[in-house]
C-alpha positions in Angstrom: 8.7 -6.6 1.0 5.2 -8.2 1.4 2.9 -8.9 -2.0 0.0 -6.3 -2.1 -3.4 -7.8 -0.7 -5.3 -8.9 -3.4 -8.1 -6.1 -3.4 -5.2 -4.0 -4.1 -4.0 -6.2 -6.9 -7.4 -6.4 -8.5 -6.9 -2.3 -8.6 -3.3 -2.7 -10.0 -4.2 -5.4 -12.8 -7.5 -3.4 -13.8 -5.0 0.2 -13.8 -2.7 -1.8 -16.2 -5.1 -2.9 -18.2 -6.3 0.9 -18.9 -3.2 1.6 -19.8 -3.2 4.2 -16.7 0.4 4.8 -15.2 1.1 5.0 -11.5 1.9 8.5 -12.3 -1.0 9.5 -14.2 -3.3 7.2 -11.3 -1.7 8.8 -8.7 -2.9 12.6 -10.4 -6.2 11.6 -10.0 -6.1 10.7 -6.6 -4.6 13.2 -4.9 -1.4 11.4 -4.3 2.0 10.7 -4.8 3.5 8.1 -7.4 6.0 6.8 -4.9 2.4 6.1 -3.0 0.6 4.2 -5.5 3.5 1.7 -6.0 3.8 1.5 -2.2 0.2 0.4 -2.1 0.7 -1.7 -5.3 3.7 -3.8 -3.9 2.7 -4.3 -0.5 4.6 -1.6 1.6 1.9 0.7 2.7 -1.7 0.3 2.7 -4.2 3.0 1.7 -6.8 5.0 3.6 -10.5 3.5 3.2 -11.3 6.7 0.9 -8.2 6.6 -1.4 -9.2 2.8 -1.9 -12.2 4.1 -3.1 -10.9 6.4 -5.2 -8.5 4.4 -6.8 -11.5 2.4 -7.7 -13.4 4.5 -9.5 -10.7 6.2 -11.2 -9.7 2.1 -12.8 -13.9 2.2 -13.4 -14.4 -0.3 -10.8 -16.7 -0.5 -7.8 -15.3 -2.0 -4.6 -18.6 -4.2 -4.4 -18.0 -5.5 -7.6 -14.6 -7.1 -6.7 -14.6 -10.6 -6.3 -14.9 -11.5 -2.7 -11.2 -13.2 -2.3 -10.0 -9.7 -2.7 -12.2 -8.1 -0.5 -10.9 -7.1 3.3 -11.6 -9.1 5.9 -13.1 -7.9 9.3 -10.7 -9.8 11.5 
């Protein structure tokens, strides 16, 4: 199992530090709990919009992440 890229880790810490579940993050997407921790650990990564909407529901803006964790074009 790979580590989750670190955009996706930046999501995860933020989520924890909410206080939001998997479960209860996963509601607000759209999507399953089994997906969110998929996406969290590294096994799966998300569609462009459910990145986004992940974001917002942490209150984060993907332009606002530091640019370590942002994707890279390559």
């Amino acid at each position: 199992m790979s580590a989750a890229h670190p955009l996706i880790a930046q999501l995860a810490a933020r989520r924890r530090e909410l206080g939001l579940s998997q479960e209860r993050l996963a509601a607000r997407i759209y999507v399953g709990s089994r997906t969110v921790s998929w996406w969290e650990t590294g096994r799966s990564w998300p569609p462009v919009d459910r990145i986004e909407s992940y974001a917002k529901a942490v209150g984060m803006r993907l332009a606002l992440l530091p640019a370590d964790a942002r994707v890279d074009n390559e």
